[in-house]
N, CA, C and O atoms as a CHARMM CRD file, in Angstrom:
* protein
*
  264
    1    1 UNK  N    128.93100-125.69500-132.58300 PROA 1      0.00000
    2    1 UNK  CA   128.74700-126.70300-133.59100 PROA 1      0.00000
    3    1 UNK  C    128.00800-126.06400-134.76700 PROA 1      0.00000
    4    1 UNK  O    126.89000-125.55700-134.67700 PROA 1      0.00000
    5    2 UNK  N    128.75100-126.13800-135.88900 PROA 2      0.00000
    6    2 UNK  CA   127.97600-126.14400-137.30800 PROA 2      0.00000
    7    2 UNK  C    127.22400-126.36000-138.12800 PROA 2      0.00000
    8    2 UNK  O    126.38600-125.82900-138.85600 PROA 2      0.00000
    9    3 UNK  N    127.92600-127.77100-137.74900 PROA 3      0.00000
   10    3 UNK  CA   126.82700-128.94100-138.98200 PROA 3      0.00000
   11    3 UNK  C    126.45200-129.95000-137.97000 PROA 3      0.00000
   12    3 UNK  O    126.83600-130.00800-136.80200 PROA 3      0.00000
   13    4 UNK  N    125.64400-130.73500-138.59700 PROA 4      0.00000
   14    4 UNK  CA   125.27700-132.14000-137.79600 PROA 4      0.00000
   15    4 UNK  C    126.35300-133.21900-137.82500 PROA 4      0.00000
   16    4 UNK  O    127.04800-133.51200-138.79900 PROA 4      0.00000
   17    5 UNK  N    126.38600-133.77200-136.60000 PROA 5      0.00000
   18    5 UNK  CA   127.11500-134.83300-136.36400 PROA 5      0.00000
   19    5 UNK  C    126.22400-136.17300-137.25800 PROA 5      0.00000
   20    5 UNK  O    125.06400-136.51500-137.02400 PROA 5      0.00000
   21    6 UNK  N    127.15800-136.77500-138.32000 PROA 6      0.00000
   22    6 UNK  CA   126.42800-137.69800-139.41600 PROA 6      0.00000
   23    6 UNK  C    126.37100-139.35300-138.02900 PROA 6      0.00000
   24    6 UNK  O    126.84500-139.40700-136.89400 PROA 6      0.00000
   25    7 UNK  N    125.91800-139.97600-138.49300 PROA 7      0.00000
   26    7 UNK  CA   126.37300-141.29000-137.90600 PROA 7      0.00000
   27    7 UNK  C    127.71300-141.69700-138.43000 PROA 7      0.00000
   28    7 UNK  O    128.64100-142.05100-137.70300 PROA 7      0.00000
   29    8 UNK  N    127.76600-141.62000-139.85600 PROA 8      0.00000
   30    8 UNK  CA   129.21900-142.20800-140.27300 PROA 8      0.00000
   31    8 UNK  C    130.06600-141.69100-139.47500 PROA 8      0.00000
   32    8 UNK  O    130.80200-142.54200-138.97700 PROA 8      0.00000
   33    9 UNK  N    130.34900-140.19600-139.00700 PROA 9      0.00000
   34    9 UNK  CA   131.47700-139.69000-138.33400 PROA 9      0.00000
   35    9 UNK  C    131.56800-140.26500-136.99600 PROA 9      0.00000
   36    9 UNK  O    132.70600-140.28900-136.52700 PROA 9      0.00000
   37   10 UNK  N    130.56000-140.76400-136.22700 PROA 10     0.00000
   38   10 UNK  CA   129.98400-141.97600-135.16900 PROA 10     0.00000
   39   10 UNK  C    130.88100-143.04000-134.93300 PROA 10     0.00000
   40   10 UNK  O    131.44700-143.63500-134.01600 PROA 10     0.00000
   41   11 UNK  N    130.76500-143.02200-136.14300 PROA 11     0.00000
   42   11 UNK  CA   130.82900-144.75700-136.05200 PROA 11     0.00000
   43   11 UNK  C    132.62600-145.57000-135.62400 PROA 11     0.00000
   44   11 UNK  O    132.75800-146.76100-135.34600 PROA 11     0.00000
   45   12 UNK  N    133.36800-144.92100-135.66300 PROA 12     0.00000
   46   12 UNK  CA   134.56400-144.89100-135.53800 PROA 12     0.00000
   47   12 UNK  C    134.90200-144.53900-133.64900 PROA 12     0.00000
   48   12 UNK  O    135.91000-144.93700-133.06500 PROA 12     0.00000
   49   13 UNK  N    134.00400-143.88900-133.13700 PROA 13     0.00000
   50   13 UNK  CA   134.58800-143.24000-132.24800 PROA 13     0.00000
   51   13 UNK  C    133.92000-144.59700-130.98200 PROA 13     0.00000
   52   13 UNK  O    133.20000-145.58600-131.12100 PROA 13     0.00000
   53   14 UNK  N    134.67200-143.91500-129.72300 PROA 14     0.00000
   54   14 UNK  CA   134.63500-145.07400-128.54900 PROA 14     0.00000
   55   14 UNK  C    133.55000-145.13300-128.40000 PROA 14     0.00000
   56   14 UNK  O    132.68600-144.74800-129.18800 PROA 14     0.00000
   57   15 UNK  N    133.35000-145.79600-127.01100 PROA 15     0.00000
   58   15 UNK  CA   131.70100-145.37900-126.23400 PROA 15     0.00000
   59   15 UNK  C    132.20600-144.07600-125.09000 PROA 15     0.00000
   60   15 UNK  O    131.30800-143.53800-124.44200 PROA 15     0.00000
   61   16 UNK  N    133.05600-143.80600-124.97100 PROA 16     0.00000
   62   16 UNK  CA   133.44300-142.97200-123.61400 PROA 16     0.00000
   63   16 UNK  C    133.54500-141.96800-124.71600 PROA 16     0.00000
   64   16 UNK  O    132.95400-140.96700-124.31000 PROA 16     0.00000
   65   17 UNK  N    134.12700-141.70800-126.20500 PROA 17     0.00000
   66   17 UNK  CA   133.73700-140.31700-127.11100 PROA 17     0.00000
   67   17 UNK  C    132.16000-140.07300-127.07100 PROA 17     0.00000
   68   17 UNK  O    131.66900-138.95900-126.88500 PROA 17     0.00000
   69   18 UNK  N    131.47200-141.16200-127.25300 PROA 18     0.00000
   70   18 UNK  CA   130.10200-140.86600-127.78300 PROA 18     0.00000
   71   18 UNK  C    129.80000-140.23400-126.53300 PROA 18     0.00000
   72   18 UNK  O    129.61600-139.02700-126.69100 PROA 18     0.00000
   73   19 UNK  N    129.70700-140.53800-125.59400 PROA 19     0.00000
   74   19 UNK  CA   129.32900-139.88500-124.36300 PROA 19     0.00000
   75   19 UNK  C    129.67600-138.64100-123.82700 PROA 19     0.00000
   76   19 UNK  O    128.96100-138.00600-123.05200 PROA 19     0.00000
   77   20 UNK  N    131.04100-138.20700-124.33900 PROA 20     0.00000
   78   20 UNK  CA   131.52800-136.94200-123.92500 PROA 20     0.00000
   79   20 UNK  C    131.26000-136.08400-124.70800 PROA 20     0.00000
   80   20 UNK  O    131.50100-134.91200-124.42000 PROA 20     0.00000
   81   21 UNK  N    130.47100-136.56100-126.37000 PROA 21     0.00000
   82   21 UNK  CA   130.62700-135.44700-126.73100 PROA 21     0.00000
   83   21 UNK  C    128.89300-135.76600-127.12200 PROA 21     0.00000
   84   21 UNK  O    128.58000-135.22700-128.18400 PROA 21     0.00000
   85   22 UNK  N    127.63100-136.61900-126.37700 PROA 22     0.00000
   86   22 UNK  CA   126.47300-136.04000-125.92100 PROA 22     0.00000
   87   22 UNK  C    126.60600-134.93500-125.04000 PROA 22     0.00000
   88   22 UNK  O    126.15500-133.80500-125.22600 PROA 22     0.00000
   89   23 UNK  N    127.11400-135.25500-124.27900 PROA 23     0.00000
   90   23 UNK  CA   127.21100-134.33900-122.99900 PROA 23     0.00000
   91   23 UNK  C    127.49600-132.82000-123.40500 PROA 23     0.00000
   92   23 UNK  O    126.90000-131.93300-122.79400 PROA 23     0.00000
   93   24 UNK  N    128.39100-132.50700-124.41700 PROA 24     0.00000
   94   24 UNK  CA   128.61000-131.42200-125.14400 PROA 24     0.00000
   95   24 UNK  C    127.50900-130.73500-126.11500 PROA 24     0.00000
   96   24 UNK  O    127.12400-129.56800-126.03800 PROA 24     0.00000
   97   25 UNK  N    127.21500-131.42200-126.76600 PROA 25     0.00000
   98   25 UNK  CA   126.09700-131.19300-127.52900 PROA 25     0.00000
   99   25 UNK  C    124.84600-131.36600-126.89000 PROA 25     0.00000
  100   25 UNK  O    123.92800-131.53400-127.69300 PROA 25     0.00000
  101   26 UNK  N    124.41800-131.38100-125.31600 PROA 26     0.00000
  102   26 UNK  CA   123.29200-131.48600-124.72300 PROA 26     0.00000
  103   26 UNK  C    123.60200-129.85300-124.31400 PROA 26     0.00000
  104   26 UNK  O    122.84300-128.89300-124.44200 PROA 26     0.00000
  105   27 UNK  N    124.90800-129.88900-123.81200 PROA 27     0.00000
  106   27 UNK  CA   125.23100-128.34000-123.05000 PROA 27     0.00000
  107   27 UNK  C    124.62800-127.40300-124.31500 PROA 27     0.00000
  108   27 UNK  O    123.82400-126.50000-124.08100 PROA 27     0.00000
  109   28 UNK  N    125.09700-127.70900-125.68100 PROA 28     0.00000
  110   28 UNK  CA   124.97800-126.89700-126.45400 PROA 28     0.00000
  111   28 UNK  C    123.41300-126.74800-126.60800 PROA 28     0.00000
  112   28 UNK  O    123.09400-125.71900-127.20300 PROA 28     0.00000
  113   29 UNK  N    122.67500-127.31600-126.32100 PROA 29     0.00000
  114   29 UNK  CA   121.37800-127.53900-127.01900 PROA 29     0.00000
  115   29 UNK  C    120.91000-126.49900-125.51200 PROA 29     0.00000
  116   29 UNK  O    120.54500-125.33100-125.64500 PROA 29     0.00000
  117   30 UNK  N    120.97700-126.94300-124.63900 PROA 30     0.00000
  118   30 UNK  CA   120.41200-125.83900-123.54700 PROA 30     0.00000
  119   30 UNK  C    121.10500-124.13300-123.72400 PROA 30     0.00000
  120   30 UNK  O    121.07400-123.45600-122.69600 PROA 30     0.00000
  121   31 UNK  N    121.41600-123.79500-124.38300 PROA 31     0.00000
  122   31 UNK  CA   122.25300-122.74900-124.43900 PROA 31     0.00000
  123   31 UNK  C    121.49100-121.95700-125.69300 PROA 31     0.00000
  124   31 UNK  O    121.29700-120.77000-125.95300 PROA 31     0.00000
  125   32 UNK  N    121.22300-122.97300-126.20900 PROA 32     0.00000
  126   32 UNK  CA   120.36800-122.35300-127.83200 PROA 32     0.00000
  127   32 UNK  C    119.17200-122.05800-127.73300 PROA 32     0.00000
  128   32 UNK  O    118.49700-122.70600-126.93300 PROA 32     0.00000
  129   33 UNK  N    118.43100-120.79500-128.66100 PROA 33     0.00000
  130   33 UNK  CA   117.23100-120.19000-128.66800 PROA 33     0.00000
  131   33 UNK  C    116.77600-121.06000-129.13800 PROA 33     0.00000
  132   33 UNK  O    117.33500-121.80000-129.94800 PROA 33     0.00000
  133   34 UNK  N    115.11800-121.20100-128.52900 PROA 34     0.00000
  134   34 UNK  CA   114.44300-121.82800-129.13100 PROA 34     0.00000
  135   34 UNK  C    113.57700-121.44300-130.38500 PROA 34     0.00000
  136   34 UNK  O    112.72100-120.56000-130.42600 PROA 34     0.00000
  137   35 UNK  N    114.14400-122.65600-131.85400 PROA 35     0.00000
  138   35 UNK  CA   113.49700-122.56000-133.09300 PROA 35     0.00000
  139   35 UNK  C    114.93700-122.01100-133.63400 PROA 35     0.00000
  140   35 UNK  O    114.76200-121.40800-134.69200 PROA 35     0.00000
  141   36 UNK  N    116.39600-122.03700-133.20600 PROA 36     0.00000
  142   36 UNK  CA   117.43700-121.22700-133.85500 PROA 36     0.00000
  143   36 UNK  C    117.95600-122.66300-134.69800 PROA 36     0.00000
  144   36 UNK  O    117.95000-123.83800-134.33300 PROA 36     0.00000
  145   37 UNK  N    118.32300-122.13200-135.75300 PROA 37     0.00000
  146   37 UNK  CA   119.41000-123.22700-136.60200 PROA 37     0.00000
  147   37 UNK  C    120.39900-123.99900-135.29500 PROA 37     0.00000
  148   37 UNK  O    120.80000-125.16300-135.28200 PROA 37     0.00000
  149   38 UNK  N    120.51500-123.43700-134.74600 PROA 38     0.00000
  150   38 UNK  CA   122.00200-124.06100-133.58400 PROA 38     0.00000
  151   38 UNK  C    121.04400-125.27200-132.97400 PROA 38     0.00000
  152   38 UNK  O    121.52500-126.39300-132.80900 PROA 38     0.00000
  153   39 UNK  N    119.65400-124.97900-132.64800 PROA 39     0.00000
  154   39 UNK  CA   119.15700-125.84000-131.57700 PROA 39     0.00000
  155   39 UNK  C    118.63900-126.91200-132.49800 PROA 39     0.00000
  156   39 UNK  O    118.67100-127.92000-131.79100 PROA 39     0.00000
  157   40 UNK  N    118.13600-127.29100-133.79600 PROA 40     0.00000
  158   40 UNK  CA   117.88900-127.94200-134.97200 PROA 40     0.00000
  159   40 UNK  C    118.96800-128.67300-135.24300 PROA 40     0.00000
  160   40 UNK  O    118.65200-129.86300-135.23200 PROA 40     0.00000
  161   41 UNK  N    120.22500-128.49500-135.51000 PROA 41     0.00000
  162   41 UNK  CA   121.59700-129.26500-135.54800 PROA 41     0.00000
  163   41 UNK  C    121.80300-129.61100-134.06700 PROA 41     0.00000
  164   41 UNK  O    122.28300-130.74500-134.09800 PROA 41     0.00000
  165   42 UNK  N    121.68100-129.18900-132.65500 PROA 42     0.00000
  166   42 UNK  CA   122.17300-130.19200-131.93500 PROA 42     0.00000
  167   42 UNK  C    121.27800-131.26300-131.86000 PROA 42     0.00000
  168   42 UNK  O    121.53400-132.46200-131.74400 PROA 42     0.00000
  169   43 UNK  N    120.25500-130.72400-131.93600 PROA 43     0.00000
  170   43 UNK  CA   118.85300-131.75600-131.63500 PROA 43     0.00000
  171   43 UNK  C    118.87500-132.93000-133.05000 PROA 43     0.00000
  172   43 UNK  O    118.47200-134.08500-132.90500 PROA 43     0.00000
  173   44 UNK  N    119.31600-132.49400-134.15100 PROA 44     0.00000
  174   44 UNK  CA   119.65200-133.97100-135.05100 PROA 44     0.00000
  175   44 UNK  C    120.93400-134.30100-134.62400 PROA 44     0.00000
  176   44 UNK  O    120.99200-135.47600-134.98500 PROA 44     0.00000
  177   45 UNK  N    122.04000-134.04000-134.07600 PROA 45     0.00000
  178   45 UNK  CA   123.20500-134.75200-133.89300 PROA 45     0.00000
  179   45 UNK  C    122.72900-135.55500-132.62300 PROA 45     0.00000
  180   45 UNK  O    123.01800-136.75100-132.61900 PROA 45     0.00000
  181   46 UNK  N    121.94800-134.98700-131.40700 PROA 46     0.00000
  182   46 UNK  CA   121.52600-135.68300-130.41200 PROA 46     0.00000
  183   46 UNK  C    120.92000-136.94900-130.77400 PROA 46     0.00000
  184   46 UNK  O    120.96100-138.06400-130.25500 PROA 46     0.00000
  185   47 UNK  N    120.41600-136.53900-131.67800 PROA 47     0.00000
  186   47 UNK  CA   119.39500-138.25500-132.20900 PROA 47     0.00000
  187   47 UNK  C    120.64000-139.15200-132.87400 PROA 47     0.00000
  188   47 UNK  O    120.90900-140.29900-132.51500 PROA 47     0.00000
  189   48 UNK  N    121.20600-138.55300-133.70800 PROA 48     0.00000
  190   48 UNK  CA   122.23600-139.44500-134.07200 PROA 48     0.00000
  191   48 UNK  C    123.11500-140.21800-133.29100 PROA 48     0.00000
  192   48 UNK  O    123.21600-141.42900-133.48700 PROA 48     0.00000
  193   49 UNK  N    124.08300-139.33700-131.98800 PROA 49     0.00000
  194   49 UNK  CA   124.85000-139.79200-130.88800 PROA 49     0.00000
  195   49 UNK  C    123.56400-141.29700-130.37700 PROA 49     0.00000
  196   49 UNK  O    123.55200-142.48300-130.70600 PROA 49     0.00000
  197   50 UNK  N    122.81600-140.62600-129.64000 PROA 50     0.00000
  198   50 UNK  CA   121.81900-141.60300-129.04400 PROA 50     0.00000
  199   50 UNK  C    121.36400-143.11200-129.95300 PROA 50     0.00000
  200   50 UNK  O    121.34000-144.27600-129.55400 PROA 50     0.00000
  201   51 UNK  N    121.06100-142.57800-131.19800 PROA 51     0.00000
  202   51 UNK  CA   121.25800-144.24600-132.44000 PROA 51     0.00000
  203   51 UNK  C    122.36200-144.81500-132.32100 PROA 51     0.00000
  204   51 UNK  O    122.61800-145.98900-132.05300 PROA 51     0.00000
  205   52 UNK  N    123.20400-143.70900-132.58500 PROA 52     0.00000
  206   52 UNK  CA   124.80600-144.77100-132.26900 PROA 52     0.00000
  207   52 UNK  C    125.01900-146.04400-131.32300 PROA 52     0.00000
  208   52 UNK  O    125.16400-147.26400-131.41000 PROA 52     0.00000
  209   53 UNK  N    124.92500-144.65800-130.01700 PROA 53     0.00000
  210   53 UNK  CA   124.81500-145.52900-128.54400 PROA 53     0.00000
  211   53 UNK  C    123.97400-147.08800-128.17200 PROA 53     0.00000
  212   53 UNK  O    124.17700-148.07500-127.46500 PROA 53     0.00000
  213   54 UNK  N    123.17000-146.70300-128.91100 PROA 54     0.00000
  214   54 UNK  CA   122.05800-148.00700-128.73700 PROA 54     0.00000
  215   54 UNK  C    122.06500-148.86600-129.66600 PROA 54     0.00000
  216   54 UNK  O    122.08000-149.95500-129.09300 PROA 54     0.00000
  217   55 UNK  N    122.06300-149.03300-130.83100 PROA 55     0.00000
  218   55 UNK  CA   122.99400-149.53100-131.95000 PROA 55     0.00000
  219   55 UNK  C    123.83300-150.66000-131.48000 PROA 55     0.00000
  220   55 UNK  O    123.56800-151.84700-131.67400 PROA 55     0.00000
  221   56 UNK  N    125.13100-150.07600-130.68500 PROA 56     0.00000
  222   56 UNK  CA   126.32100-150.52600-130.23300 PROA 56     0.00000
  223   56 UNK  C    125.74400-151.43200-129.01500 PROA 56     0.00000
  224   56 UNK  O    126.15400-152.59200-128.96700 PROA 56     0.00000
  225   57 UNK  N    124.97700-151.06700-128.19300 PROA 57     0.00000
  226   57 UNK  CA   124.19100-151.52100-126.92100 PROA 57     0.00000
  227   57 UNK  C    123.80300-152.92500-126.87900 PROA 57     0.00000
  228   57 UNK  O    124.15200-153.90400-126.21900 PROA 57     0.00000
  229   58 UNK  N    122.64900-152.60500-128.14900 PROA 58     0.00000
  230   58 UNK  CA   121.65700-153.85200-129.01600 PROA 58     0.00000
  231   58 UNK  C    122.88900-155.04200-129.62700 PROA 58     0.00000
  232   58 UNK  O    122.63700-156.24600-129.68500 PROA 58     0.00000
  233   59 UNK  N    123.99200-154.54700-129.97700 PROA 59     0.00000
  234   59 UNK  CA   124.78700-155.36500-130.47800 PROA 59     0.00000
  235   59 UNK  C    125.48900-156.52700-128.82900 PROA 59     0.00000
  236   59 UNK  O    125.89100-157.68700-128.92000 PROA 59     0.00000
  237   60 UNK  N    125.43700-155.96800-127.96800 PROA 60     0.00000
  238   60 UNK  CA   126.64600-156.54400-127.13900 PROA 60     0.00000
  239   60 UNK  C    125.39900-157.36800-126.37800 PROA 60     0.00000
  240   60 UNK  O    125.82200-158.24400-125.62400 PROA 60     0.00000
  241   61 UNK  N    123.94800-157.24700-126.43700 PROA 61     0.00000
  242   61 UNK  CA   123.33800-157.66300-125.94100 PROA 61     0.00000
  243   61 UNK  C    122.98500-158.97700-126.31100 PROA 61     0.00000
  244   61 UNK  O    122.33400-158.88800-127.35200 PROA 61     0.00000
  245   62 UNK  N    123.07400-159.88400-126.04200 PROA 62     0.00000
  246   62 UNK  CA   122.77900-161.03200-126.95800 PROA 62     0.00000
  247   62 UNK  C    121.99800-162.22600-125.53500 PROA 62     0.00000
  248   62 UNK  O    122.51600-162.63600-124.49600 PROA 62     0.00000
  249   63 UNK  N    120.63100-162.45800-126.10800 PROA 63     0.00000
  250   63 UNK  CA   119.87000-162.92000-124.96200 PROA 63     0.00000
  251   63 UNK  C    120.50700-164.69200-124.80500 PROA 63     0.00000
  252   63 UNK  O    121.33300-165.16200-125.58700 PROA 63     0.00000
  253   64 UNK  N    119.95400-165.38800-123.73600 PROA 64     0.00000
  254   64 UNK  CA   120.93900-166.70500-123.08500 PROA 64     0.00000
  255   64 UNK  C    120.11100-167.44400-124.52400 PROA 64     0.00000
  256   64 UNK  O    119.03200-167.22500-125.07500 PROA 64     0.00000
  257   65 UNK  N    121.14800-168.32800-124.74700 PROA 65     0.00000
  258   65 UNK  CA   120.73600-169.48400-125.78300 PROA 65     0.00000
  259   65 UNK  C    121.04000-169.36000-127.04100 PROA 65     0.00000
  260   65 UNK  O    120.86500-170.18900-127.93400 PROA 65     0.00000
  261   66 UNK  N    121.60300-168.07800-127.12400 PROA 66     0.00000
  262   66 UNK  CA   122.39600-167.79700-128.77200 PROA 66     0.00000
  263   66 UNK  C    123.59700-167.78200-128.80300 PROA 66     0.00000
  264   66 UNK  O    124.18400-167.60000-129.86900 PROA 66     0.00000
């Protein structure tokens, strides 16, 4: 991975994408030196995937009485 995964590029994709491609970008993040540009971009795309995820979560959640 290059660049950071934006949210906009997010936002389109499933919940079973968002998940497959944490899982990718977690692999990637264990693989990277620590303090390297590589581990800085997975670690902001990680935050991004994870906002997404919960985002979407918070939305489907809707407590009894609304």
């Amino acid at each position: 991975m290059c660049q950071i995964i934006t949210t906009s590029e997010l936002q389109h994709r499933t919940d079973h994408e968002l998940s497959a491609l944490f899982r990718q970008v977690s692999q990637e993040l264990t693989r990277s030196e620590p303090g390297s540009e590589k581990r800085r971009t997975a670690q902001a795309s990680l935050e991004n995937i994870s906002r997404t995820m919960a985002a979407r979560r918070s939305l489907r959640f809707k407590p009894p009485g609304c």
